[in-house]
VODOKOL-734491 format. One record per atom (N, C-alpha, C, O): x, y, z. Coordinates in steps of 0.02 Angstrom, whole numbers, plus 32768, in hexadecimal, padded with zeros to 4 digits. Example, Ala and Ser with C-alpha at 12.3 -4.5 7.8 and 13.67 -1.06 7.14 Angstrom:
# VODOKOL-734491
82947EE4818682677F1F818682947F5B818682C87F5A81A782827F90816282AC7FCB816582858002818A829E80398192
# end
This chain:
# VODOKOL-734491
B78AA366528CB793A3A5526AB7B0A39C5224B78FA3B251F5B7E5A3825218B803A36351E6B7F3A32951DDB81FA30851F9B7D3A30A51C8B7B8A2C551D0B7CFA2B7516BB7F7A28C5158B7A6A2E95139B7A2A2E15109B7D9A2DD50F9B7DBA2BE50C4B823A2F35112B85AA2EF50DEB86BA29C50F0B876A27550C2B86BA2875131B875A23B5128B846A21650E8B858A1E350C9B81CA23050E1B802A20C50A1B800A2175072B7CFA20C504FB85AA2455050B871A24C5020B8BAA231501EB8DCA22A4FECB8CBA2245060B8FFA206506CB8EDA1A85062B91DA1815064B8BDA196505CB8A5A1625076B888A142501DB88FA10C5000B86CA179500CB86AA1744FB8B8A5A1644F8FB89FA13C4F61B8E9A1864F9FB925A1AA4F76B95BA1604F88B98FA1554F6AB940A1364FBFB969A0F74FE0B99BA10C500DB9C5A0E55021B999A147501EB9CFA1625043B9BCA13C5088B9F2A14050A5B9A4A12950A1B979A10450DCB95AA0D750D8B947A0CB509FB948A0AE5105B930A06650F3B8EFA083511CB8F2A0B6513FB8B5A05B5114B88AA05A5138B86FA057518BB842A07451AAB8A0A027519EB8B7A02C51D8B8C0A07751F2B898A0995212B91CA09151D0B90FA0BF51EDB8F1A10B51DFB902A13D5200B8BFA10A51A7B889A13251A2B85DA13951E3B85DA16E5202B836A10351F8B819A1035237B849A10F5274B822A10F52A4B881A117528AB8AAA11552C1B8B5A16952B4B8C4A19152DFB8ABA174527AB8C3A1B95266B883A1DF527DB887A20D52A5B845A1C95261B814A206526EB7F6A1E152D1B7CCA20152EFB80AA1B552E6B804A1B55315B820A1E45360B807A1EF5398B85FA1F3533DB894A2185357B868A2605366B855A273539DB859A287531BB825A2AB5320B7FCA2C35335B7F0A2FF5333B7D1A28C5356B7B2A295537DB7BCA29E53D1B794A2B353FBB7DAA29253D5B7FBA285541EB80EA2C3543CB81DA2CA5478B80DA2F1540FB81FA34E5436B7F8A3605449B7C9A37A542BB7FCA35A547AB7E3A38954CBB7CCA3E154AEB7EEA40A548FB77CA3E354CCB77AA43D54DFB792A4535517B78BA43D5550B7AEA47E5504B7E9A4945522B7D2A4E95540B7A7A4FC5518B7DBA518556CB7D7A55F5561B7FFA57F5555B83BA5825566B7BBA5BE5511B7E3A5EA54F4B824A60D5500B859A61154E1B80BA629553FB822A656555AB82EA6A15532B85FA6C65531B7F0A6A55515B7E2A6D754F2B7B1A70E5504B783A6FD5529B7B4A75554ECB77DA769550EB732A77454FBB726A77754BFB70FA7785519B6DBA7615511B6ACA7A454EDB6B9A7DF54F9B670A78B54BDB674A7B95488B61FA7C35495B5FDA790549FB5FFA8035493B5B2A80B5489B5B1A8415450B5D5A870543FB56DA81F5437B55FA83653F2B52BA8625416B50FA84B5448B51BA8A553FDB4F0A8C953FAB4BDA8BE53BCB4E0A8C5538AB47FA8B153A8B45EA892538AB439A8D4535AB415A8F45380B436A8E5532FB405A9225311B3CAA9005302B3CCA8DE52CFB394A9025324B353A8F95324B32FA8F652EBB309A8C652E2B336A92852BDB328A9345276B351A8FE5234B338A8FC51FCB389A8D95243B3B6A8C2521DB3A7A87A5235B3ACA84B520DB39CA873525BB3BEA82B526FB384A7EC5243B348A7FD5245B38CA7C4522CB35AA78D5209B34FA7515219B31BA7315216B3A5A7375235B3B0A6F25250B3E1A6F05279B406A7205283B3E5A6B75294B41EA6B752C3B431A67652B6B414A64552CCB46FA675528AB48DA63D5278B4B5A61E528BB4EDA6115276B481A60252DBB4B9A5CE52F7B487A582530AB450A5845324B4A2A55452FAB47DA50D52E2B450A5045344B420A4DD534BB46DA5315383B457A50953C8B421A52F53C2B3EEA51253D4B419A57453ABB3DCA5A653B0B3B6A5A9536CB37AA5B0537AB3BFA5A6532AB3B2A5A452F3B372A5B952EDB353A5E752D2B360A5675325B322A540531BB2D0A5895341B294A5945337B305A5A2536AB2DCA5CE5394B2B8A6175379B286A634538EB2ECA62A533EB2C7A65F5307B290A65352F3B26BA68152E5B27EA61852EDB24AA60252C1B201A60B52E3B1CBA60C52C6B20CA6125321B1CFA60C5358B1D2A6435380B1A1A65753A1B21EA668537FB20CA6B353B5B231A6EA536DB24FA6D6533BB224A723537CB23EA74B5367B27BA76C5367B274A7A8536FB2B5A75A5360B2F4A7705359B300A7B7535FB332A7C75380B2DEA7E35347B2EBA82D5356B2D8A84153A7B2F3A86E53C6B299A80853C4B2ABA81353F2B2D1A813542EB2BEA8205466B327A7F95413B35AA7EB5440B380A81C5451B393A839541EB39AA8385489B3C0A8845488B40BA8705479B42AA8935450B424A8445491B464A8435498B46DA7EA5488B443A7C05497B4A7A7DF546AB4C3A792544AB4EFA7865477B506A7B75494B507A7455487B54AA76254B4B563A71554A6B53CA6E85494B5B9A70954B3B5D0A6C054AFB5FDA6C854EBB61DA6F954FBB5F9A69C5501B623A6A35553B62EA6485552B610A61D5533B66FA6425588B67BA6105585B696A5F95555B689A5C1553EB6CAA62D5539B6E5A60C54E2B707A5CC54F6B72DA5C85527B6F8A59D54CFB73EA56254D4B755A558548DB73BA576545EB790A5225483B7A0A528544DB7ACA4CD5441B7BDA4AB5472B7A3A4B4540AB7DBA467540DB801A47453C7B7E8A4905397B833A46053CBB86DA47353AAB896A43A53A5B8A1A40D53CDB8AFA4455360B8B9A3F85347B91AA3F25366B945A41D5368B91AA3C35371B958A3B553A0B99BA3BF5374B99DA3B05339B9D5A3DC5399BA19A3C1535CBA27A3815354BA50A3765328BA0AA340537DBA31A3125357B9EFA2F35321B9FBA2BB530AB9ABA313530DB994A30452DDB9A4A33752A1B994A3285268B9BEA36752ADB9C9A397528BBA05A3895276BA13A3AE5247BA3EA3585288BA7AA3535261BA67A3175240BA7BA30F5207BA3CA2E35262BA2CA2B6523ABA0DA2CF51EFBA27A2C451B9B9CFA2F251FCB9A4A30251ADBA00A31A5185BA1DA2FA5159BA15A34F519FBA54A36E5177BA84A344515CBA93A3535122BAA5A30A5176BAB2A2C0515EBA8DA2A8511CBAA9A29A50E7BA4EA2A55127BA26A27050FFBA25A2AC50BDBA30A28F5088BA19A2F850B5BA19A30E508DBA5BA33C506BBA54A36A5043BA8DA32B5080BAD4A31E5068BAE2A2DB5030BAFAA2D94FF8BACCA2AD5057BAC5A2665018BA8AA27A4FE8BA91A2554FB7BA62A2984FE1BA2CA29B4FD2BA4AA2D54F98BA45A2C94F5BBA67A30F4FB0BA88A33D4F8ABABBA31B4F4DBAC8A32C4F14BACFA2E44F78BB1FA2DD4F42BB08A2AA4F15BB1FA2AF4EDCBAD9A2724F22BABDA23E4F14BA97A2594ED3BAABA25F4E99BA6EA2634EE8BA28A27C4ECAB9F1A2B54ED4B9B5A2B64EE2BA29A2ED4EC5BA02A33A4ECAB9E3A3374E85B9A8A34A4E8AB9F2A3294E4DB9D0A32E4E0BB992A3114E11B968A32B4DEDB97AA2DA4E39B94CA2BA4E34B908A2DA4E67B8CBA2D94E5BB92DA2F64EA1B8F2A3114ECEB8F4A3694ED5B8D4A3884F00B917A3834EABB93AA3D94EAAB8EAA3F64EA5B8D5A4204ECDB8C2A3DA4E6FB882A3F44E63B84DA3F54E8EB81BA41A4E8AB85AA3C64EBAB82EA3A04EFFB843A3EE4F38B81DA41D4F43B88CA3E64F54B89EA4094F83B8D1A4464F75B8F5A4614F9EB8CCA4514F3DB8F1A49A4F33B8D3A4D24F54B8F4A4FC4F72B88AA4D14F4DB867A5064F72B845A4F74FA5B817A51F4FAFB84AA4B94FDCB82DA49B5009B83AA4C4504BB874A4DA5047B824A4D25079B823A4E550BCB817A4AE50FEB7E1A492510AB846A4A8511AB82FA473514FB822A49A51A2B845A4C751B9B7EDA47E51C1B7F2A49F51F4B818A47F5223B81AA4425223B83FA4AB525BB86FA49F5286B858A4A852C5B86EA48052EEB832A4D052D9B810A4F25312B7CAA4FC5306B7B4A51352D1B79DA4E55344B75BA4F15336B752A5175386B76AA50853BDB728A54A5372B712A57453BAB6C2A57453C6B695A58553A0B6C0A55C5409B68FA55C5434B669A58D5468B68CA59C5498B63FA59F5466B628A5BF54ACB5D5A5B654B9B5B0A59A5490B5BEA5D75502B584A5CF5511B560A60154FDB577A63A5502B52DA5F954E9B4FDA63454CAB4DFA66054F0B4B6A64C551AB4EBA69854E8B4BBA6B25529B486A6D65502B495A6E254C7B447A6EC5517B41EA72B54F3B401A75D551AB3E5A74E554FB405A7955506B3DCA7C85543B39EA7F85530B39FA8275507B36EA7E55551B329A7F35541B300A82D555FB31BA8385595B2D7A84F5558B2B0A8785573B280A83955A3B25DA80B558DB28CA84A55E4B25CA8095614B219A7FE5600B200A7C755FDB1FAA83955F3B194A82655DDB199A7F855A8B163A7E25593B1D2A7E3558BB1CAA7B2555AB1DEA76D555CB1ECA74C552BB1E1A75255ACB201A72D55BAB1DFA6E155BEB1F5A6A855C2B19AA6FF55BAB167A6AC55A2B159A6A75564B140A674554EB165A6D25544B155A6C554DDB199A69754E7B192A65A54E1B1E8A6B754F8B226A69154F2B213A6435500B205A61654D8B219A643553FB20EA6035575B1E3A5DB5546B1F3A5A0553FB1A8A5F65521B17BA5C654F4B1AAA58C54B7B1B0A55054B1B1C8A5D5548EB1F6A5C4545CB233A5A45477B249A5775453B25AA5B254B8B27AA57654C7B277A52F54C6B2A2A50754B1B234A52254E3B222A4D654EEB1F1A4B854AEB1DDA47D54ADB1E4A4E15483B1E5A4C7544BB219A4AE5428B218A47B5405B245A4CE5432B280A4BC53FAB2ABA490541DB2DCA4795400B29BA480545EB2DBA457549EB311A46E54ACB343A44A54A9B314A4A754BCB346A4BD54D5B357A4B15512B32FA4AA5540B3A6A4AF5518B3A3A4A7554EB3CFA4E8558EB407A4E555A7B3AFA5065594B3B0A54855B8B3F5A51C5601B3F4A4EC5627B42DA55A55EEB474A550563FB44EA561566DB437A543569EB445A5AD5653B42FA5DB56AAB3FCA60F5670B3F6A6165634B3DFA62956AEB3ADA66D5698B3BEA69A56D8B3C6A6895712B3C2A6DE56B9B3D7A70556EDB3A5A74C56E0B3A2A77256B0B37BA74D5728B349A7925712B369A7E05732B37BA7E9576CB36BA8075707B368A83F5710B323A856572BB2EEA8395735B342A8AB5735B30BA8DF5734B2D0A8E25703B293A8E25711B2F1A8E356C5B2C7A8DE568CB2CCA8C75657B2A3A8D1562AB30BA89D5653B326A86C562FB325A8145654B315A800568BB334A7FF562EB349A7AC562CB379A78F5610B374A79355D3B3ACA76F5624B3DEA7515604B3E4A6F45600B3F1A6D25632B3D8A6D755B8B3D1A68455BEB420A6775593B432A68B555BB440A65555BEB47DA62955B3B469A5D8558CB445A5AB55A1B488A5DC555AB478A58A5557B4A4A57D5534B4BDA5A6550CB4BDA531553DB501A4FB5540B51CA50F54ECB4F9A52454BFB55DA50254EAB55AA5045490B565A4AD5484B581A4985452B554A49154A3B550A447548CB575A41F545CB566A3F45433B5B4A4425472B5E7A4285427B5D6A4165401B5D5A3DF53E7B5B6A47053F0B5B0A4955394B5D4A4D1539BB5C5A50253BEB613A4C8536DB636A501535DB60EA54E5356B5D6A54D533BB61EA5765365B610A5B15336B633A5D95308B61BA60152E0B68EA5C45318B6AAA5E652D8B6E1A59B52DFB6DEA56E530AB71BA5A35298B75FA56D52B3B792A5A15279B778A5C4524DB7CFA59C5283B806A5AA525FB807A57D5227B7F1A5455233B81CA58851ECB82EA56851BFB86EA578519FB87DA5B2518EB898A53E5196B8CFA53D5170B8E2A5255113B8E8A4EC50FDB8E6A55A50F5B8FAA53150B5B922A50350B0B958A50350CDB908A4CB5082B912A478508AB971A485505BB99DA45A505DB977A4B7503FB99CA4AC5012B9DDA4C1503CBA0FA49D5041B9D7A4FB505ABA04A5055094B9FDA4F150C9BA2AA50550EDB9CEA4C750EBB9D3A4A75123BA26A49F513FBA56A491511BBA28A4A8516CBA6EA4985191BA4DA48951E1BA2AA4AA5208BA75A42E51E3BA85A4215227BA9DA440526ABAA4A41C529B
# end
């Protein structure tokens, strides 16, 4: 998530190389975790809608028609969230970084945003059912890979994985960052 400020810390000598890699390794190592948030459906206006800008479905506008989706939905929020003891670490490294040599990188990270939190969930979509083999076509074109399908009366509902790809994250200004 923060990966890039180690490689201003790593530029500035505040860190050795070594522990640049021990640093963004750390990083990586946070667990998805659940939200425990509640869970959110978009009502879709048929007339408005153009794209759906999310990198697991993207691909699927291109081959079905997007207006024809009734309802958006994200379920299953999770979250990974960057830990306090990397978060007092970065706050360490940009304390020396502050007292050391803020003149030199102020222009770099005065207006920088780092993300702290990235949020996850499973995609769901809900369809009018007679349209459920044009979908199914444009699914397996694009490889999707469909959780569950659930048929209604006269609807259809397709779940599919979010494949650790975010859809939103928190961001913190780099300048106030606090540990």
């Amino acid at each position: 998530m923060s990966e890039h400020i180690y490689n201003a810390f790593l530029d500035a000598s505040i860190i050795s190389h070594e522990n640049w890699t021990k640093g963004i390794k750390e990083l990586y190592k946070e667990k998805i975790k659940n939200a425990h948030l509640a869970e959110l459906t978009i009502q879709m206006e048929s007339t408005a809608i153009t794209s759906l800008e999310n990198p697991l479905i993207q691909d699927l506008g291109h081959r079905f028609e997007l207006r024809k989706i009734n309802h958006f939905h994200f379920g299953n929020i999770q979250v990974r969230t960057m830990s306090n003891m990397n978060r007092i670490r970065i706050d360490n490294y940009l304390e020396i970084l502050k007292k050391d040599k803020w003149k030199t990188y102020e222009g770099k990270l005065r207006r920088v945003y780092m993300i702290t939190e990235l949020y996850y969930g499973s995609i769901q979509i809900i369809l009018n059912k007679a349209l459920k083999s044009e979908l199914e076509g444009s699914i397996q074109q694009s490889q999707l890979e469909v959780e569950q399908t659930v048929e209604f009366d006269k609807s259809i509902e397709y779940t599919f994985k979010h494949n650790s790809v975010p859809f939103a994250m928190r961001l913190e200004k780099m300048k106030a960052f606090n540990g």
